[in-house]
N, C-alpha and C positions, 0 to 999 in steps of 0.2 A: 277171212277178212284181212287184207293186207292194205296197210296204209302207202301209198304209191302215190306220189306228187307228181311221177311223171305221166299220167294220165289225165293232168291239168294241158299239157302240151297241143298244140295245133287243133284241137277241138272246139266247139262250140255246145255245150249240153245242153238239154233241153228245161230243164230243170234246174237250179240250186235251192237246197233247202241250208236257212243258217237256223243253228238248234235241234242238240241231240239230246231232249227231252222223249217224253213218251207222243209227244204229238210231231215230234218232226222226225222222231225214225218210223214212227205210223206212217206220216206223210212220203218219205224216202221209199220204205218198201209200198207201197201203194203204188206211187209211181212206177218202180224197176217192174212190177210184176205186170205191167199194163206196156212194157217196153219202153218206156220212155228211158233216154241216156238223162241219168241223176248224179248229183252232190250233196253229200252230207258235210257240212263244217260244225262243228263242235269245238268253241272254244277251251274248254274241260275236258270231261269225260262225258260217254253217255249216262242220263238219270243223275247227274251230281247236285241238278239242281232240285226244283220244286217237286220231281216226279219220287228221288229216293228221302223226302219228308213227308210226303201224305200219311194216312191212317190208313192205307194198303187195302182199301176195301173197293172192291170192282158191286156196286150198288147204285141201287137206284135212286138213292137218298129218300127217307123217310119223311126226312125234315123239310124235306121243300115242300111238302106237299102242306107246309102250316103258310108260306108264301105261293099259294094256288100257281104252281109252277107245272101244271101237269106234263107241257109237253117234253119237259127237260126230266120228270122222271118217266115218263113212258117212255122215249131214247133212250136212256140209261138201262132201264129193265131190259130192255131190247139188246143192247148190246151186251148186259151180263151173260146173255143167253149165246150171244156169236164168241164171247172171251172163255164159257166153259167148252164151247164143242173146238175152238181153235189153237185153246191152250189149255188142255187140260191137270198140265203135268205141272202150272203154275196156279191157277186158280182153283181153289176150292172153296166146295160152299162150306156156310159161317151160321150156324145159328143164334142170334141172340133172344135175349130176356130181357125185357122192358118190368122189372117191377112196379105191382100195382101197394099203393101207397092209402091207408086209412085216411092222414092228411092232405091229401091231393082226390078229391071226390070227382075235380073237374076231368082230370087226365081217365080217371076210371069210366066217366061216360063218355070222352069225345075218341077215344085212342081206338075202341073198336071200330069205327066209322075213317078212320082210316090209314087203320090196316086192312080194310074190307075194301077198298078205295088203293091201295097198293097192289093187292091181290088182283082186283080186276084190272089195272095197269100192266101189271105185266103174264094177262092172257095167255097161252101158250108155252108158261115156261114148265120148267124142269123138277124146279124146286116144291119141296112142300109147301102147304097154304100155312095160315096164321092158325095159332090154337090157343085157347085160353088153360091156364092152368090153376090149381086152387094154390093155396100156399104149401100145402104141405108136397103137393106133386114138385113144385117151385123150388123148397129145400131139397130133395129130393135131388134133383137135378143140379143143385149148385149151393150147397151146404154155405158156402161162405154168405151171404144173403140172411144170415140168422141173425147177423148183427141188426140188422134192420126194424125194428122192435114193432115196428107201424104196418107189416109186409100183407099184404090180403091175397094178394095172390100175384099172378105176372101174365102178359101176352108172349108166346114162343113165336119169333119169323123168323127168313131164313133169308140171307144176302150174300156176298160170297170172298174171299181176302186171297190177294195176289201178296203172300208172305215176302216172294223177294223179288218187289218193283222192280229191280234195276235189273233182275234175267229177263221182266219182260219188255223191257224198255231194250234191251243187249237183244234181242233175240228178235226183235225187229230192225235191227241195226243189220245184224246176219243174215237175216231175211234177202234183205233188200241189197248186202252182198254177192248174196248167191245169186243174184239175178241181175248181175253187173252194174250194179251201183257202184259209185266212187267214193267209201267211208272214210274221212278224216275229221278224228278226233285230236284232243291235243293242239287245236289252229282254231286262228282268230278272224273273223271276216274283219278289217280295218278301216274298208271303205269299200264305194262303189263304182263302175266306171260307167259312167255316164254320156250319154253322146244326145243334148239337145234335150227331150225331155222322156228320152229312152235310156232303163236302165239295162246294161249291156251285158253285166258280171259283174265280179266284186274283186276285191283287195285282197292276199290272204297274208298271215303270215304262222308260220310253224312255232309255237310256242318251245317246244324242244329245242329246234336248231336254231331261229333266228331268224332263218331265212324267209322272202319273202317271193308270193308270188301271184300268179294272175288266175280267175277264172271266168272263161265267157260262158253267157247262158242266155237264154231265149225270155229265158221267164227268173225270177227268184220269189220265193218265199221265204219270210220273216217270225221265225216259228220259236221267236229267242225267251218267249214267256216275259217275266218278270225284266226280262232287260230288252223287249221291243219296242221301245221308245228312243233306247241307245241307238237303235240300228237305224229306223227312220230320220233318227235327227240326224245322221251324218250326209243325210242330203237335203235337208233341212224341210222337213214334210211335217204335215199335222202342227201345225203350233197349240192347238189345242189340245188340253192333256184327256186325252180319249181313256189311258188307263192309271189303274189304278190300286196298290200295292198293298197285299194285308200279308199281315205274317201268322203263321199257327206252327205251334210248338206242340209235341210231345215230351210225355215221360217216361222211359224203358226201366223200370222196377222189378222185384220181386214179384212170384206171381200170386196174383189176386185172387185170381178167379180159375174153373176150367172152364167156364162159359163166357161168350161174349156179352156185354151189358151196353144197355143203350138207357142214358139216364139222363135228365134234367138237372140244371147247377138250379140251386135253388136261390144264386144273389140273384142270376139275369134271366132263367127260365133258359138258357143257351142249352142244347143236346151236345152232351159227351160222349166217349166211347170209354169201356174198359174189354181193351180185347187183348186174350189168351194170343203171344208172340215168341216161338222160337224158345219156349220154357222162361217165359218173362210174361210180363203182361206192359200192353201198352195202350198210355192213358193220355187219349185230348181230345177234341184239339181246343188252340184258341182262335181268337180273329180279330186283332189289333192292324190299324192301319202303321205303314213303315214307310218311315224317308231316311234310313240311313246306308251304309254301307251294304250294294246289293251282295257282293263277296265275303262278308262276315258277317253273316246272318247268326245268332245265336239266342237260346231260351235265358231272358232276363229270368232276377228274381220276382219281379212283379207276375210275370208268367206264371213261374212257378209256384209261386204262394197261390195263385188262383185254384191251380187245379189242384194243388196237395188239400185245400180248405175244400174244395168241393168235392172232393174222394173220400174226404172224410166226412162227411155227411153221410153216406153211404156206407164205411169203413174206417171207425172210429179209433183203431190203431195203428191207419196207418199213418207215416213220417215220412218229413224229408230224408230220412238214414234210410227207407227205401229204395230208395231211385238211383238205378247205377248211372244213368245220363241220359240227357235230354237229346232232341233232336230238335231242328228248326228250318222254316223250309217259308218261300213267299209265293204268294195263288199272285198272279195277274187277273184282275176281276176287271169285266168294263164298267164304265164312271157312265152312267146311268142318271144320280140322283145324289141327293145328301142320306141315303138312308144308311142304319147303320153298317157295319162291315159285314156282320155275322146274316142281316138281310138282302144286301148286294147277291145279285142274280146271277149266278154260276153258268148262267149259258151262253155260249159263245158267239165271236164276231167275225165274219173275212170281212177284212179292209182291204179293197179293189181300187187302189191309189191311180189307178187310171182314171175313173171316175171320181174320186173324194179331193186327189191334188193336179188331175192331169200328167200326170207320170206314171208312161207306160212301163211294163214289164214287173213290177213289186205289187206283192200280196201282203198283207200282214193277217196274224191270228192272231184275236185275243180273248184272254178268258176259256174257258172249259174244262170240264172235268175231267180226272182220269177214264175214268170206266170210258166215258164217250170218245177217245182219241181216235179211236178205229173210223169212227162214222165222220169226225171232224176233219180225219185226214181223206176220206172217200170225198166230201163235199168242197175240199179245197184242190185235189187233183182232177174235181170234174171240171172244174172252173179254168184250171191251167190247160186240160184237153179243150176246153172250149175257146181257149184265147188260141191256142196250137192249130186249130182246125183239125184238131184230131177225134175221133166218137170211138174210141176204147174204154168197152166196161171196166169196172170194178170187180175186183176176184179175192180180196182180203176177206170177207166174211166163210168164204169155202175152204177159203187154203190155210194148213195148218201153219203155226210157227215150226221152227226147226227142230223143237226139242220135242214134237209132239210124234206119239202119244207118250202118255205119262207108263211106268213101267211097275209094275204090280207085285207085290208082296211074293210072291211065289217064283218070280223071275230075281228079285233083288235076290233071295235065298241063292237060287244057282248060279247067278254070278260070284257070289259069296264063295261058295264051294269051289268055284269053278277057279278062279283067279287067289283062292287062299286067303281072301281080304275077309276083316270082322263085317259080319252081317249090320252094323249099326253104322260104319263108314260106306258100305256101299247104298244102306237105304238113305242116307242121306245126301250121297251124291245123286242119288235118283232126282233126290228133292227139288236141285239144285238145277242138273241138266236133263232131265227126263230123258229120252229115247239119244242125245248126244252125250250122255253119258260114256258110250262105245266110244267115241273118241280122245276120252279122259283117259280112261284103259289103255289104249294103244299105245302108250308111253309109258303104261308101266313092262307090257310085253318087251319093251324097247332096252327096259334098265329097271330090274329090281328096287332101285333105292327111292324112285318116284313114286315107289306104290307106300313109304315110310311116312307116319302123320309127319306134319311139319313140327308142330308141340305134342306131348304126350300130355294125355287127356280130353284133346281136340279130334274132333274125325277128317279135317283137313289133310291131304296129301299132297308130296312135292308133285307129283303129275299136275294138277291144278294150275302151278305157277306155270309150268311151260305150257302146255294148254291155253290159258290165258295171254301169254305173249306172242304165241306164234299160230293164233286160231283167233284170239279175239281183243286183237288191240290193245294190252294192257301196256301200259307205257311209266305209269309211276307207282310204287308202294301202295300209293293211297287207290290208285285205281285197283289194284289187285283186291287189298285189304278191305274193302266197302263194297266195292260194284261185280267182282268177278267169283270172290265166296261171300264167307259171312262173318272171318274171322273180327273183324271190325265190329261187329253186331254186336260179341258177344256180353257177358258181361265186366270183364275189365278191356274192351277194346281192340282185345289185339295186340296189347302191350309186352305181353311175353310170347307172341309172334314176331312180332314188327324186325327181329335183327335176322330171324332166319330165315324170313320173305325177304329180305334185303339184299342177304346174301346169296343166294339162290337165282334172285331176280338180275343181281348184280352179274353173274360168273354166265347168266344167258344174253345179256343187253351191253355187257363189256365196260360195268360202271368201274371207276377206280373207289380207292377209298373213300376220296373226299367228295362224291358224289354220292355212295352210298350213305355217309351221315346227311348229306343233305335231306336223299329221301327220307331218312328216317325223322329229321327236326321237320320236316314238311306235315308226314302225318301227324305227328304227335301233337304240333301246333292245332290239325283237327278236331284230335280227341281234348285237347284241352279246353277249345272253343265249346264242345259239349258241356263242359265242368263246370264253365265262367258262372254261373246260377251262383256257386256255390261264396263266392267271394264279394256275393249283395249286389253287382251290378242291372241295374235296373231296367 
């Protein structure tokens, strides 16, 4: 994946997509695999925004089924089933436990009725069915649940968690490289060119250098989530606010649980999660409406007192001294109705501005879930082949991502042997890049000191950072440190990383010094925006 502006030159694409979320590099490889000439613009990074703040679960949602939403979880189930056979080496199934509660008599006799009602929705899958269990099988299974004093028993399902969003949000980004896409991340679409009530291509300009330049295209899509209204208003479309903005926070803590928990807050009746993360456990979400800055999104303390008060309902010693940082991230939801946030309907909308403003050539998408981006992106490039006069199927649900298959306990061993690396760094690079792992490797073949962690204690290696730069786009600290491992994730951040990512990333990308502190006051400001909870802002 080489970012290459001169392949904006003397062409015409057939395609632009603005938005490297999970639904526009969906949409991006979708298209390259169908042949269409595509653009990917990515103001950011890929997954920086909405897609690396979800609850990382590729699900059918349980909970919609309490807003008779069938058709949006039968999709969903549906494509958890196309996200394990296509990505197996990032998705994996999730078991959780619903405890059954003394004081909640009503949850004990409506909850079987549906998950029985889940099960038959998703027909044909993979996963095990629903099982009841008494309490004591319940402890059993998840000791920490003892706090519970009212516990009778629990319902076991089975859903599935894409641990690290942003490989697979990256790996459709690659995807759709290897199949002559044009990826640029790091550029800002600025504007549109316009000819009469045809939209022709866009503005761009390179975040990095400055520079600015042009792209023509046949068609564009508008796939910017949470800031698709930016991008229509620059040509002054919809004046009706069609979308609309809700923010949900996590909490990355200590870990809770070894099982996943699916639980009711008992102020609002709202469904939580507590899922087992990367040796953390991670707890939300919320669903507060936001009108503030879409680029410093962060978990107020009002957030956060929600969910520590409702975790401890369930878990009565836990604290705020808990939680090593929060995460925070905004859904683009369509504006439907005045209902509340947490009711607002997660399924999505193509906006065909041909027909809604008479301006031809712009799609807009809004609203949808993770798990469905596969199917949202098939339903939005069937639409641009129909505006193309082109009838070229869809092949995303057969063809694997690039990292697939995932690489098995017996192979991580001999690689282990084989390369002289600890077997706990190479099963987690597995984790990380499944079957392109081999290409991580090949730079350490290249130079012994690549294959050295970057901190000791971490399983991170310098191969990693050049790999990341000169295979998959990484362009700043913060990109490498969040989106390209996980050193970011962990539980202080990345902090006693951050100088020897810097420096490493520096001496391959040609920064000087004062650029390298830059990177590094860039991330930090990140990890601090995580913190802010902590100083009472509200």
């Amino acid at each position: 994946m080489k970012r290459n502006f001169k392949n904006l030159k003397n062409k015409t694409f057939d395609l632009i997509v603005i938005g490297g979320g999970i639904i526009g590099t969906g949409i991006v490889r979708d298209a390259a695999l169908r042949g269409l000439d595509t653009l990917l613009v990515e103001k950011e990074d890929f997954a920086c925004g909405t897609t690396s703040s979800s609850t990382r679960l590729i699900h059918g949602g349980l909970r919609y089924l309490r807003m008779l939403d069938f058709k949006l979880v039968r999709q969903d189930l549906l494509e958890r089933e196309t996200l394990l056979h296509i990505a197996p080496h990032l998705v994996d199934r999730l078991a959780f436990i619903i405890p059954l509660l003394r004081s909640e008599p009503l949850y004990r006799i409506s909850l079987p009725f549906g998950l029985c009602l889940y099960d038959i929705l998703a027909a044909g899958k993979s996963l095990p069915s629903r099982k009841r269990l008494s309490r004591d099988e319940t402890l059993n299974l998840e000791p920490a649940l003892a706090s519970i004093p009212d516990l009778v028993g629990s319902y076991l399902f089975y859903d599935c968690q894409a641990r690290y969003m942003e490989r697979l949000c990256l790996e459709n980004a690659l995807s759709a490289a290897g199949n002559n896409a044009c990826i640029l991340n790091h550029t800002e679409a600025t504007g549109f060119l316009v000819d009469g009530n045809t939209i022709r291509g866009i503005n761009l300009r390179d975040i990095i250098t400055g520079r600015e330049y042009i792209a023509r295209g046949r068609m564009v899509i508008n796939a910017a989530g949470p800031w698709a209204d930016l991008i229509w208003n620059k040509v002054h479309l919809s004046r009706q606010n069609n979308l609309r903005r809700t923010k949900g926070i996590h909490l990355v803590t200590r870990k809770l649980t070894s099982q996943a928990l699916f639980l009711f807050a008992k102020s609002d009746d709202r469904v939580f999660f507590v899922i087992p993360w990367n040796g953390y456990s991670l707890i939300g979400t919320t669903d507060t409406d936001y009108s503030d800055d879409l680029d410093r999104v962060s978990a107020g303390s009002t957030d956060v007192d929600y969910l520590v008060s409702e975790t401890c309902n369930y878990f009565p010693q836990f604290t705020r001294d808990d939680i090593c940082y929060t995460m925070a991230g905004l859904r683009a939801l369509v504006t439907a109705s005045k209902k509340k946030e947490s009711n607002t309907s997660r399924a999505h909308k193509l906006i065909d501005h041909q027909r809604k403003d008479g301006v031809t050539g712009l799609i807009s998408i809004l609203g949808g879930k993770i798990t469905a981006y596969r199917a949202i992106a098939e339903e939005a490039v069937n639409l641009v082949c129909k505006k193309l006069l082109k009838n070229i199927p869809c092949t995303t649900a057969q063809t694997p991502l690039p990292g697939c298959p995932a690489i098995g306990q017996e192979d991580v061993l001999k690689i282990s042997r084989k390369k002289d690396i600890p077997f706990e760094t190479i099963s987690y690079l597995a984790s990380i890049y499944g079957s392109r792992l081999a290409s991580v490797l090949a730079y350490v073949d290249q130079d012994n000191h690549l294959g050295e962690n970057i901190i000791p204690g971490y399983p991170d290696i310098f191969a990693q950072i050049k790999h990341a730069i000169l295979e998959e786009e990484a362009l700043t600290v913060s990109d490498f440190m969040l989106r390209r491992s996980v050193l970011g994730l962990s539980h202080n951040q990345g902090r006693n990383a951050v100088e020897s990512v810097a420096q490493e990333m520096g001496l391959l990308l040609g920064w000087n010094n004062k650029e390298k502190q830059k990177q590094i006051r860039e991330y930090l400001d990140l990890v601090d925006l995580s913190q802010s909870f902590r100083k009472g802002v509200a």
